[in-house]
C-alpha positions as YAML, in Angstrom:
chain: A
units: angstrom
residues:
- id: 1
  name: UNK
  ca: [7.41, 16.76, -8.01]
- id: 2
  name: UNK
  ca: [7.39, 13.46, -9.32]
- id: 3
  name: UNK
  ca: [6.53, 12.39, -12.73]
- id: 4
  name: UNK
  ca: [5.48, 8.88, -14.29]
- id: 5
  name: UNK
  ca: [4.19, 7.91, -17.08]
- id: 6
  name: UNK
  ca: [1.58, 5.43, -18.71]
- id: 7
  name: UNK
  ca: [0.68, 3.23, -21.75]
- id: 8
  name: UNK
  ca: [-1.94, 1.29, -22.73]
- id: 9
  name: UNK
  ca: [-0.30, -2.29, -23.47]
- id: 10
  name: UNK
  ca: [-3.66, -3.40, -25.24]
- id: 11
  name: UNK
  ca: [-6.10, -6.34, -23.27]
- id: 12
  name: UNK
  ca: [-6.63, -4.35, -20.51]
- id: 13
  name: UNK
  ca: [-2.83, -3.95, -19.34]
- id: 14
  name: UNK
  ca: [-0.95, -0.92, -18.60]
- id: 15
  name: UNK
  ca: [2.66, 0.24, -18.57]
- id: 16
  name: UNK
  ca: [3.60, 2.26, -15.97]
- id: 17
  name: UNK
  ca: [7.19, 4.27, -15.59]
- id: 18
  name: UNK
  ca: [8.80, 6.20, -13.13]
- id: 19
  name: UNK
  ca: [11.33, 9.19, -14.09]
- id: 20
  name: UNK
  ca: [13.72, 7.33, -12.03]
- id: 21
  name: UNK
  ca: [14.25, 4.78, -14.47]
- id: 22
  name: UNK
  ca: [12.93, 1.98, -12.35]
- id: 23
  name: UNK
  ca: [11.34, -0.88, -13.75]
- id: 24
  name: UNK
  ca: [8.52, -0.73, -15.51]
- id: 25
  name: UNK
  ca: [5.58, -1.96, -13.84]
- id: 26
  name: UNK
  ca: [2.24, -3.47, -15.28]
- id: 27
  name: UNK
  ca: [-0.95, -3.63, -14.32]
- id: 28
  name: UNK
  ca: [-4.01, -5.87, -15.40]
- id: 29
  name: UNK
  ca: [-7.90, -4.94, -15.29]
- id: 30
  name: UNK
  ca: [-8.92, -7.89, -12.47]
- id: 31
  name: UNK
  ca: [-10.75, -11.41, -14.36]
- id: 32
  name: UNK
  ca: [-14.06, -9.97, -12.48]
- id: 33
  name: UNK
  ca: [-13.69, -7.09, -14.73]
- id: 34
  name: UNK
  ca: [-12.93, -8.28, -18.35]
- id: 35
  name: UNK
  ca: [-8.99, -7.97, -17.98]
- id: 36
  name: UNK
  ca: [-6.86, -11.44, -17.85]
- id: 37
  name: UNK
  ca: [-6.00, -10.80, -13.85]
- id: 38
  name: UNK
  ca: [-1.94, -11.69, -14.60]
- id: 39
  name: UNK
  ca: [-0.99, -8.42, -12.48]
- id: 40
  name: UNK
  ca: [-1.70, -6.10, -10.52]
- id: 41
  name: UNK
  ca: [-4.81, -3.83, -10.85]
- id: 42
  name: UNK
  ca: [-5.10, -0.21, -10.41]
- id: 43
  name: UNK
  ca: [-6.79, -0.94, -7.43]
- id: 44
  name: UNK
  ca: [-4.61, -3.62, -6.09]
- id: 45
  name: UNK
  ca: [-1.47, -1.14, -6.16]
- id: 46
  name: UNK
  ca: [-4.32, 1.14, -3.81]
- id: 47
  name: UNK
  ca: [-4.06, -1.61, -1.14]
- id: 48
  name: UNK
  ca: [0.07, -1.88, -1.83]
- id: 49
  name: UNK
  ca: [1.00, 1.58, -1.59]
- id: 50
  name: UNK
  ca: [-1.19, 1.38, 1.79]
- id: 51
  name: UNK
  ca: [1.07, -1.11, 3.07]
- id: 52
  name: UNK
  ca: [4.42, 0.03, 1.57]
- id: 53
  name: UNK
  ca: [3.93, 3.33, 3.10]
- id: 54
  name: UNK
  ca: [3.25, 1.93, 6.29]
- id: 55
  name: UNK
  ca: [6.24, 0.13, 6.43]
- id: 56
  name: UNK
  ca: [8.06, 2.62, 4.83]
- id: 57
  name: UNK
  ca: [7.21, 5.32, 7.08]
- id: 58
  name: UNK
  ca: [7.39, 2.80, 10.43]
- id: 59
  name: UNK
  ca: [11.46, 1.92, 9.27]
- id: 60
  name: UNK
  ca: [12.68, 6.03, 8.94]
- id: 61
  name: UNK
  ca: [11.06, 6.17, 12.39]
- id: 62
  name: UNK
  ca: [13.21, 3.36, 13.51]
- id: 63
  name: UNK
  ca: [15.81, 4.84, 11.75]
- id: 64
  name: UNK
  ca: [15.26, 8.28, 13.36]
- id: 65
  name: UNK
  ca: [15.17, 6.21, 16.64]
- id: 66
  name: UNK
  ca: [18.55, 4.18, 16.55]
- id: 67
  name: UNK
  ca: [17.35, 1.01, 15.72]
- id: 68
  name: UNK
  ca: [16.56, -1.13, 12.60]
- id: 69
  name: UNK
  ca: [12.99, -2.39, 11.29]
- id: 70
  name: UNK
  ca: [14.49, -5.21, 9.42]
- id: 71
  name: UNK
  ca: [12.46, -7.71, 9.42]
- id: 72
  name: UNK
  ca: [8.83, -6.11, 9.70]
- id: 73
  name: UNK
  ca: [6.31, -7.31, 6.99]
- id: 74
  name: UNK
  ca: [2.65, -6.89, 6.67]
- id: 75
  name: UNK
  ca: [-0.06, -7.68, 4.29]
- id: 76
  name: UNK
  ca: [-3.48, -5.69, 2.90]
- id: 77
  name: UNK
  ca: [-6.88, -6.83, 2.17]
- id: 78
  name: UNK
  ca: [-8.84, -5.42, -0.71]
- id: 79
  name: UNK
  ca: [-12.50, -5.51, -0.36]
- id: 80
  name: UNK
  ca: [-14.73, -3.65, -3.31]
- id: 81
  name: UNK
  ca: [-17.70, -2.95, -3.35]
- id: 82
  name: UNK
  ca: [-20.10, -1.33, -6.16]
- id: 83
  name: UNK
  ca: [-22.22, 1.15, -3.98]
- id: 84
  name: UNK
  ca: [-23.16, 2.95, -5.68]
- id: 85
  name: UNK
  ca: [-20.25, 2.68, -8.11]
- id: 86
  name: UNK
  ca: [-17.52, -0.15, -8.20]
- id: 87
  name: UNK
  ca: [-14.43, 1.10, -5.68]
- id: 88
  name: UNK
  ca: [-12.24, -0.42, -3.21]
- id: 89
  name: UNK
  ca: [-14.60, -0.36, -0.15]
- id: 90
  name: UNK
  ca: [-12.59, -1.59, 2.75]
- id: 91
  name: UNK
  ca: [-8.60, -2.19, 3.51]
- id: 92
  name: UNK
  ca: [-7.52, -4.82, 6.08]
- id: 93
  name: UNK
  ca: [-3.73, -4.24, 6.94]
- id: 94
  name: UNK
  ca: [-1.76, -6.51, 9.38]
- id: 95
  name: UNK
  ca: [1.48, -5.36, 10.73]
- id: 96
  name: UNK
  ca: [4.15, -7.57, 12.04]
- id: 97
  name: UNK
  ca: [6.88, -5.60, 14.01]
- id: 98
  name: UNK
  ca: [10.08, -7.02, 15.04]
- id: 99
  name: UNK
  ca: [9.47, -8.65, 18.82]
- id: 100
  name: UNK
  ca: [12.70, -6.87, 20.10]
- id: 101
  name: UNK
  ca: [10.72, -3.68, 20.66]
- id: 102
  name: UNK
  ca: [10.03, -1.37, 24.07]
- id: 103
  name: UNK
  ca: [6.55, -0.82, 24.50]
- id: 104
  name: UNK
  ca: [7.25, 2.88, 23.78]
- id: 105
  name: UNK
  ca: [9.08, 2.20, 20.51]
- id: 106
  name: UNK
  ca: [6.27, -0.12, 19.61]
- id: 107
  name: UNK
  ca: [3.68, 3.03, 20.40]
- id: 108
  name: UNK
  ca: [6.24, 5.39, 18.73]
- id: 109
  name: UNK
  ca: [6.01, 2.90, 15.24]
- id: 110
  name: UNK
  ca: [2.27, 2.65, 15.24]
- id: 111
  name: UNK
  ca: [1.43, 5.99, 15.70]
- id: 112
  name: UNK
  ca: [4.14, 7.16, 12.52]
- id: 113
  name: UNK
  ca: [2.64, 3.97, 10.63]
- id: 114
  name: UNK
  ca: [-1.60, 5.04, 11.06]
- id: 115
  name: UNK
  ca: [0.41, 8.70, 9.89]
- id: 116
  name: UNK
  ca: [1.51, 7.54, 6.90]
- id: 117
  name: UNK
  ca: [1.64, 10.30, 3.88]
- id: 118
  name: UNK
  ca: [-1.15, 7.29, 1.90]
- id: 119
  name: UNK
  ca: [-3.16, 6.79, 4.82]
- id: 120
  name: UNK
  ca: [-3.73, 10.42, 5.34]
- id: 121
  name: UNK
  ca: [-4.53, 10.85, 1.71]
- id: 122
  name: UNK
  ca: [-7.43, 8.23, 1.19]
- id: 123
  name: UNK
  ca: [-10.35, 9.45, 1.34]
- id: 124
  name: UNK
  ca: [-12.78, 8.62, 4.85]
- id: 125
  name: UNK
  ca: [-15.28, 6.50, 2.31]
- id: 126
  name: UNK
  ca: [-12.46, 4.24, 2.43]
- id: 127
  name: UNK
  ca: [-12.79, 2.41, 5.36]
- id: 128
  name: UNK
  ca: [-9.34, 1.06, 6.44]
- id: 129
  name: UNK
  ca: [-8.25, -1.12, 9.49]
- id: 130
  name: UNK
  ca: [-4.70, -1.43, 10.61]
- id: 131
  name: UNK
  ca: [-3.75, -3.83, 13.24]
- id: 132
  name: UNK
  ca: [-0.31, -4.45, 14.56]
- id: 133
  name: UNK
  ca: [1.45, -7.24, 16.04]
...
């Protein structure tokens, strides 16, 4: 179990803790929504956990493997839409792997990266699209 906390900051902004002690992160209702836009929003840390977990999930394969990830990076999309209600609609992800991989590392990666723990928790009216490189 993990536990974090939250407060509302006032203007639309959040403040969100982790039992770990970690910073404290903020987040920020989007301009398009009545908040100031300075941060993240809720649904904006959707779209990063997405691509952290990816990555995260891609390196302790490596790991597992005998090789490092170093050097990977990526970046997500966020599409809404307001059918009927106003939710992330779509995720774009782009993966960039290290170039020193075997085709069956590569295939080992991208199969532990679409399995990551976020991926398989979002729900299928999220349409997502990961592409690797």
């Amino acid at each position: 179990m993990v536990k974090m906390e939250a407060v509302d900051q006032g203007n639309l902004n959040i403040a969100l803790s982790h039992m770990s002690g970690a910073p404290k992160l903020i987040t920020s209702a989007p301009i398009d929504n009545g908040g100031d836009g300075k941060g993240f929003s809720p649904t904006d840390l959707l779209g990063a956990s997405l691509l952290s977990c990816i990555l995260t999930t891609m390196a302790l394969k490596a790991k597992r493997m005998g090789f490092t990830f170093e050097g990977a990076s990526g970046q997500v999309e966020k599409h809404m839409i307001a059918d009927p209600l106003r939710r992330v609609g779509r995720l774009v992800v782009q993966i960039k792997m290290p170039v020193t991989l075997s085709a069956e590392q590569y295939q080992s990666l991208e199969e532990a990266g679409r399995n990551c723990p976020v991926a398989l928790s979002l729900s299928e009216n999220l349409k997502t699209e990961i592409h690797f490189s």
